[in-house]
C-alpha positions as a Markdown table, in Angstrom:
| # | Residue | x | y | z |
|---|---|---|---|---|
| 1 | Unk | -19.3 | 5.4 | 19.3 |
| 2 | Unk | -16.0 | 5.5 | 20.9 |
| 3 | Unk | -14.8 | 8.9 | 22.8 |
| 4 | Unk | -12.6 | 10.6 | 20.2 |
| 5 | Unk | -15.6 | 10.0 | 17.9 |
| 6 | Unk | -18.0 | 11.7 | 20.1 |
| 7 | Unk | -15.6 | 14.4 | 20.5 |
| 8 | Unk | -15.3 | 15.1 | 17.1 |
| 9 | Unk | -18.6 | 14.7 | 16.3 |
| 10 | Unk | -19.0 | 17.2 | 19.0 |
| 11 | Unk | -16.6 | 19.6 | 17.3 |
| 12 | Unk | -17.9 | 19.2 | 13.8 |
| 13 | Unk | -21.3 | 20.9 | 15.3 |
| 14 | Unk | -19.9 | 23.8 | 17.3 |
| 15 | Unk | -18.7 | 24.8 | 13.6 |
| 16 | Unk | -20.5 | 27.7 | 12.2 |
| 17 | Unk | -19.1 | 28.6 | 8.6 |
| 18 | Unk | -18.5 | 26.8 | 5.5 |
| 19 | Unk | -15.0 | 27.6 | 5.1 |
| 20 | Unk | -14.5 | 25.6 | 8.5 |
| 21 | Unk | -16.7 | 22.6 | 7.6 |
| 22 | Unk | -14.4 | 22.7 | 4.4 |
| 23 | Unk | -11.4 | 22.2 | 6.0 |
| 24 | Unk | -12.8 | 19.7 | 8.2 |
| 25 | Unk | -14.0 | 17.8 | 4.8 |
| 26 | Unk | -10.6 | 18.0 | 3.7 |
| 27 | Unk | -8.9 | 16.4 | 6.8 |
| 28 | Unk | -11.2 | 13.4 | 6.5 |
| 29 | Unk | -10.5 | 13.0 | 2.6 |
| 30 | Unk | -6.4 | 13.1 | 3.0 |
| 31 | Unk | -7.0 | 10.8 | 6.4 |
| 32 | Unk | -9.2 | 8.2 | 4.5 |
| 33 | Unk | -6.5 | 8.3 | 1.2 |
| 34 | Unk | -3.9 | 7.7 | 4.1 |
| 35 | Unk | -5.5 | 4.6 | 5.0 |
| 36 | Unk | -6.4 | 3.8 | 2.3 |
| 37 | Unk | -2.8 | 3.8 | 0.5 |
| 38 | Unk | -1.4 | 2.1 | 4.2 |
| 39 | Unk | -3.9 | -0.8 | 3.5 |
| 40 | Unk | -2.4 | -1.4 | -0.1 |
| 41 | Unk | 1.0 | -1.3 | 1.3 |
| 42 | Unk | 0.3 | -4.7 | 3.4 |
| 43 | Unk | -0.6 | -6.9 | 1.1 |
| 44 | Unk | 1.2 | -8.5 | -1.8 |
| 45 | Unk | 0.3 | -9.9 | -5.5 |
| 46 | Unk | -0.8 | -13.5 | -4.7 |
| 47 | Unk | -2.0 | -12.8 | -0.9 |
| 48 | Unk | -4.9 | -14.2 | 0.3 |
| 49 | Unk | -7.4 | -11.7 | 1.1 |
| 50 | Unk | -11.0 | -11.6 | 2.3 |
| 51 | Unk | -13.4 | -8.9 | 2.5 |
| 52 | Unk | -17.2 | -8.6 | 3.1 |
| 53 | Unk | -18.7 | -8.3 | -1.0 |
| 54 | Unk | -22.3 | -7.6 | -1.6 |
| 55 | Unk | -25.5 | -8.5 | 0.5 |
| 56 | Unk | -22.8 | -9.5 | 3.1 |
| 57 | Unk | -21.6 | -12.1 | 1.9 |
| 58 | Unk | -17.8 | -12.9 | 2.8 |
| 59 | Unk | -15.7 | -13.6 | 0.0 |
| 60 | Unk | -12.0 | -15.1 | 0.2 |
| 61 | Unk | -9.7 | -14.8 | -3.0 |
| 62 | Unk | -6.2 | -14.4 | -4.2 |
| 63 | Unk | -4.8 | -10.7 | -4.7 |
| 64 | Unk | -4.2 | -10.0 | -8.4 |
| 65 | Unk | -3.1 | -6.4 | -8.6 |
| 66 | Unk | -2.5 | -4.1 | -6.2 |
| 67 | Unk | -3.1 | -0.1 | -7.3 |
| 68 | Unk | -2.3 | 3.3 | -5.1 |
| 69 | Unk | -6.2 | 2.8 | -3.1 |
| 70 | Unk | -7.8 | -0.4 | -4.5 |
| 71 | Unk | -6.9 | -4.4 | -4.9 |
| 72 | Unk | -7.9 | -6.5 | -7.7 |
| 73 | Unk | -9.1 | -10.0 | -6.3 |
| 74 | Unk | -10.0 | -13.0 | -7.9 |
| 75 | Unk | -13.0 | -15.1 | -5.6 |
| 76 | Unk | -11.8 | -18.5 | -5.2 |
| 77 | Unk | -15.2 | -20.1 | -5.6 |
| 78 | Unk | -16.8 | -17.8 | -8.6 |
| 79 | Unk | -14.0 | -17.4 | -9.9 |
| 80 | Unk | -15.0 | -13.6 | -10.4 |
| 81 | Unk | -12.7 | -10.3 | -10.4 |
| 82 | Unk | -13.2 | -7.6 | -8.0 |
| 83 | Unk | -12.0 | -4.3 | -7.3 |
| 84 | Unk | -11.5 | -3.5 | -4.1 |
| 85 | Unk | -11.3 | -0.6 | -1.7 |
| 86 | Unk | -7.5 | -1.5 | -0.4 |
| 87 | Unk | -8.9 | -0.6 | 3.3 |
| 88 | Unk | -12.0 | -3.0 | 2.9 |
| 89 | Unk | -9.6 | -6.0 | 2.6 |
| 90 | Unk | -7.9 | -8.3 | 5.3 |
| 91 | Unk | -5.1 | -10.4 | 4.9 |
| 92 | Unk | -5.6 | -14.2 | 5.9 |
């Protein structure tokens, strides 16, 4: 794990009460939206995306639709639809 990980792992422990742990829950919900929403914002209806699909296996497709956290992307070779976690994805 890299340093500021540690260190917040670190923190997270020291906490004692719920209504701590609670806001600490919160933080990471708004922070993962955030990049979640900043992902969507870089790519664009007919992109080229790939992202890592089930049992590992890499698949490559064209963006369809993009939506406030999650892509719609059709595989080039199965010729499938998939809905995608916006942060999952990277551009080619």
């Amino acid at each position: 794990m890299c340093n500021d990980v540690t260190q917040a792992v670190a923190a997270i422990r020291r906490l004692e009460s719920s209504d701590q742990l609670n806001q600490v829950i919160e933080a990471i919900k708004l922070q993962q939206t955030w990049v979640a929403k900043n992902a969507a914002r870089s790519v664009q209806v007919g992109s080229v995306v790939t992202f890592e699909g089930r049992r590992g296996r890499t698949v490559t497709g064209e963006v369809l639709k993009v939506n406030q956290k999650t892509i719609v992307v059709l595989d080039q070779s199965t010729q499938q639809r998939w809905k995608v976690t916006a942060s999952m994805v990277s551009a080619i």
